[in-house]
C-alpha positions in Angstrom: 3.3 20.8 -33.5 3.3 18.3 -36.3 0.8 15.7 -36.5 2.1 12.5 -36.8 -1.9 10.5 -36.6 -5.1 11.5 -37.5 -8.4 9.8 -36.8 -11.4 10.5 -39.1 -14.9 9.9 -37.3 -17.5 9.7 -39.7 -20.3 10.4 -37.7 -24.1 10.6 -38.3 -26.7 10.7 -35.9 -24.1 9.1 -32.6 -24.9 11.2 -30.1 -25.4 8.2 -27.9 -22.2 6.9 -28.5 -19.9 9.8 -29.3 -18.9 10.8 -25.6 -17.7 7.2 -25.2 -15.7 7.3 -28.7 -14.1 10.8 -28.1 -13.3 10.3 -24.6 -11.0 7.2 -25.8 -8.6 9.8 -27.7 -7.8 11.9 -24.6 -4.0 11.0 -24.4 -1.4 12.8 -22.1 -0.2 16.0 -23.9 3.0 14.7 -25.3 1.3 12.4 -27.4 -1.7 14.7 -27.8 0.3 17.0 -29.3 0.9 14.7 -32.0 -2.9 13.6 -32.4 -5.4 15.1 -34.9 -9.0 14.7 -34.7 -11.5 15.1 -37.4 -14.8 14.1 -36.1 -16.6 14.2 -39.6 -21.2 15.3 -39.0 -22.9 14.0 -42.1 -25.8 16.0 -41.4 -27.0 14.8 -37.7 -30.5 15.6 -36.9 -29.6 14.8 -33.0 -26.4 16.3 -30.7 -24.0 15.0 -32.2 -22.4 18.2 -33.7 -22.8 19.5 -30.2 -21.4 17.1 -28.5 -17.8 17.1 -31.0 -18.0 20.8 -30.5 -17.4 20.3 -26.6 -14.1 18.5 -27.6 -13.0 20.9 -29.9 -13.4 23.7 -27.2 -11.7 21.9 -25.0 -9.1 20.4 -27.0 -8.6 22.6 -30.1 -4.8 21.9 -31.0 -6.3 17.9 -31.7 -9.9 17.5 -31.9 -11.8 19.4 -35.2 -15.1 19.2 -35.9 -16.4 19.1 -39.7 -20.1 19.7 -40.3 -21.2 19.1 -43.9 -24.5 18.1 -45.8 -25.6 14.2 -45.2 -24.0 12.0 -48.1 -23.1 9.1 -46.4 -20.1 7.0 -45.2 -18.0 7.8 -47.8 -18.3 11.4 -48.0 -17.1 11.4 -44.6 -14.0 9.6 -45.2 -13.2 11.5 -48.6 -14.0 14.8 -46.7 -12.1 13.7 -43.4 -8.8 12.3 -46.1 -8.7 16.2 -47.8 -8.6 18.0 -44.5 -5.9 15.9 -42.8 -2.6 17.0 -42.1 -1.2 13.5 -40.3 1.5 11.6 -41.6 -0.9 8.5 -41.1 -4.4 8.0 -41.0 -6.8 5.8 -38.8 -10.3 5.6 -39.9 -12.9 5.3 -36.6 -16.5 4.3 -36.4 -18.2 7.0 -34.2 -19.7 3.7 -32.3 -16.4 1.8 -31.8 -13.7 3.5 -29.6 -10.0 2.8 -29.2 -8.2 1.5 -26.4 -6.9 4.8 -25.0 -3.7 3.2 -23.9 -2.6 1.3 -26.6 -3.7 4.6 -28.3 -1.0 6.4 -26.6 1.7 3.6 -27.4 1.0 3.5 -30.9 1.3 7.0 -31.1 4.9 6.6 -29.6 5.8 3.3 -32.0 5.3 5.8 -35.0 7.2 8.5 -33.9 10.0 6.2 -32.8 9.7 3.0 -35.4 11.3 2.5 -39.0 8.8 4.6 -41.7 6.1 1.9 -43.4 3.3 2.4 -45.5 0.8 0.7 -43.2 0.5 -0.4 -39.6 -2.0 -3.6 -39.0 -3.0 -4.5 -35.5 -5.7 -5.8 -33.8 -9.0 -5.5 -32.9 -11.6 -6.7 -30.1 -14.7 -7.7 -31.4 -18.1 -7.1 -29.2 -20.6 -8.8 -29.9 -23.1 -8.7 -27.5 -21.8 -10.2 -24.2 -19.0 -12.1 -26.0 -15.7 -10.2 -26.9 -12.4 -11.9 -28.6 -9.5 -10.5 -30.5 -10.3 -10.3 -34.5 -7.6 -11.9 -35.7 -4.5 -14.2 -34.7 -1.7 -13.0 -37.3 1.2 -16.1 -38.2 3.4 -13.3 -39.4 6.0 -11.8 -36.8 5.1 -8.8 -34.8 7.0 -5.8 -34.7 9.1 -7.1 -38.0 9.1 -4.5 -41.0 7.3 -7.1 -44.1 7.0 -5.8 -48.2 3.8 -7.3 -49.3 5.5 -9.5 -51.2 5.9 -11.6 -48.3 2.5 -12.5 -47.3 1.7 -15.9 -49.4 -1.3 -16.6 -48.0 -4.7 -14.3 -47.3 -4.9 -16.0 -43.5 -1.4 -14.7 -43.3 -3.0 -11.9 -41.8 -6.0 -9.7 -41.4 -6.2 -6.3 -43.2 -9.8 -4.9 -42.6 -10.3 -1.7 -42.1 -10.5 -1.5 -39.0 -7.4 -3.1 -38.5 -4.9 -0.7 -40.6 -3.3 2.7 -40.1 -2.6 4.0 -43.5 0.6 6.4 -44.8 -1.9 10.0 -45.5 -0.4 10.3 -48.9 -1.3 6.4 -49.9 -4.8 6.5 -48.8 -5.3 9.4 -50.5 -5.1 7.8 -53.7 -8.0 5.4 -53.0 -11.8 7.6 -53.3 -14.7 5.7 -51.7 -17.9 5.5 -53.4 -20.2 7.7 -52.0 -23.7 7.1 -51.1 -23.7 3.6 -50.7 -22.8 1.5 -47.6 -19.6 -0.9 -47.5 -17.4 1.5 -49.3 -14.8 1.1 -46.9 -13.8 -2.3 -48.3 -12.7 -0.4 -51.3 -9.6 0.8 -48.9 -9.2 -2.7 -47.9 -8.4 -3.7 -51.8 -7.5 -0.9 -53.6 -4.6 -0.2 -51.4 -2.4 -3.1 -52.4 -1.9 -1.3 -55.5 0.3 1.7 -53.9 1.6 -0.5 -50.2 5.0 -1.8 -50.2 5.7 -2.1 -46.7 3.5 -2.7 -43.3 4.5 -3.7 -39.6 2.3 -6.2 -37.9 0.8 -4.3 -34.1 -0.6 -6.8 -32.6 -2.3 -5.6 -29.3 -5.7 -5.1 -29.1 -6.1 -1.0 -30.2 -9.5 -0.9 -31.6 -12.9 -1.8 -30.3 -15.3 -3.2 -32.8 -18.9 -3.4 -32.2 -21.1 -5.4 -33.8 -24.5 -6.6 -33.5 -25.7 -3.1 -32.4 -29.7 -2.4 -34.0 -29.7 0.2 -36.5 -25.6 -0.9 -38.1 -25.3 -1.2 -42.1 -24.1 -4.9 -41.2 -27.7 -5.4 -39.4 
């Protein structure tokens, strides 16, 4: 079955939070079907090979595991961007998880909405005790924009987090590797190759920050 979505989790040394992150991707089969997962080990000294390789057993038509030397963040990424074969690509934090039902809707909006490079939506930030949504966007949701349109930068939000990317665009953009913050680089670098994007806003992605032991510690 063609993958219409893959999700690249760089992953290093997560093996207290991987169950909770993979477990979010479990979808009913006619949107699994559809779902690729490349859950990308830079090199983890604990379980967290082990525990990807419970979801690839159980789920090998969607979840993949990819175990390579430790180079850092983006490695993963560039690694995780060569091996997929979705028609989009989400990058996910092996910390953060999605919202496993939104998942499944977004997976039906691209099968059945009009072909853009990118999809923004939203996230919820959680931080600590307090959570809240990311960003409020002033564009109109569901409504196919060229980037042309946006004349202003609070227009709306397009961190990386935030952004499901066309495979064959992102592709273009290599992350520095071995040092941390590369994935800004997607954040700029794709505005040379997007022409088109559809605002998602509902809340897919979980974000959490404030965690001991983060890069944004």
């Amino acid at each position: 079955m063609e993958k219409i979505l893959t999700i690249v989790i760089p992953t290093y040394n997560m093996q207290d939070y991987l169950h909770r992150c993979l477990n979010s991707l479990i979808v009913p089969e006619e949107q699994m079907q559809h779902l690729e997962v490349l859950v990308v080990n830079d090199g983890s000294k604990d379980n967290s090979s082990a525990i990807a390789h419970e979801y690839q057993d159980k789920y090998p038509d969607t979840f993949r595991v990819i175990d390579k030397e430790n180079g850092n963040y983006g490695s993963c990424v560039n690694r995780g961007l060569k091996e997929a074969t979705g028609k989009y690509i989400k990058i996910l934090d092996a910390d953060d998880w999605l919202n496993t039902r939104e998942l499944e809707n977004f997976i039906k909006e691209l099968k059945t909405k009009k072909e853009v490079d990118m999809y923004v939506y939203n996230c919820l930030l959680h931080n600590g005790k307090r959570k809240e949504p990311m960003f409020l966007t002033k564009m109109e949701v569901g409504k196919s924009y060229r980037i042309s349109d946006i004349k202003a930068v609070w227009d709306c939000s397009f961190f990386i987090h935030c952004i499901a990317l066309k495979t064959d665009i992102i592709r273009k953009i290599h992350l520095t590797e071995g040092i941390s913050y590369c994935d800004v680089e997607i954040s700029i670098y794709m505005f040379e190759y997007v022409k088109s994007f559809i605002i998602y806003d509902r809340l897919l992605y979980d974000y959490v920050v404030g965690r001991p032991g983060q890069s944004i510690e």
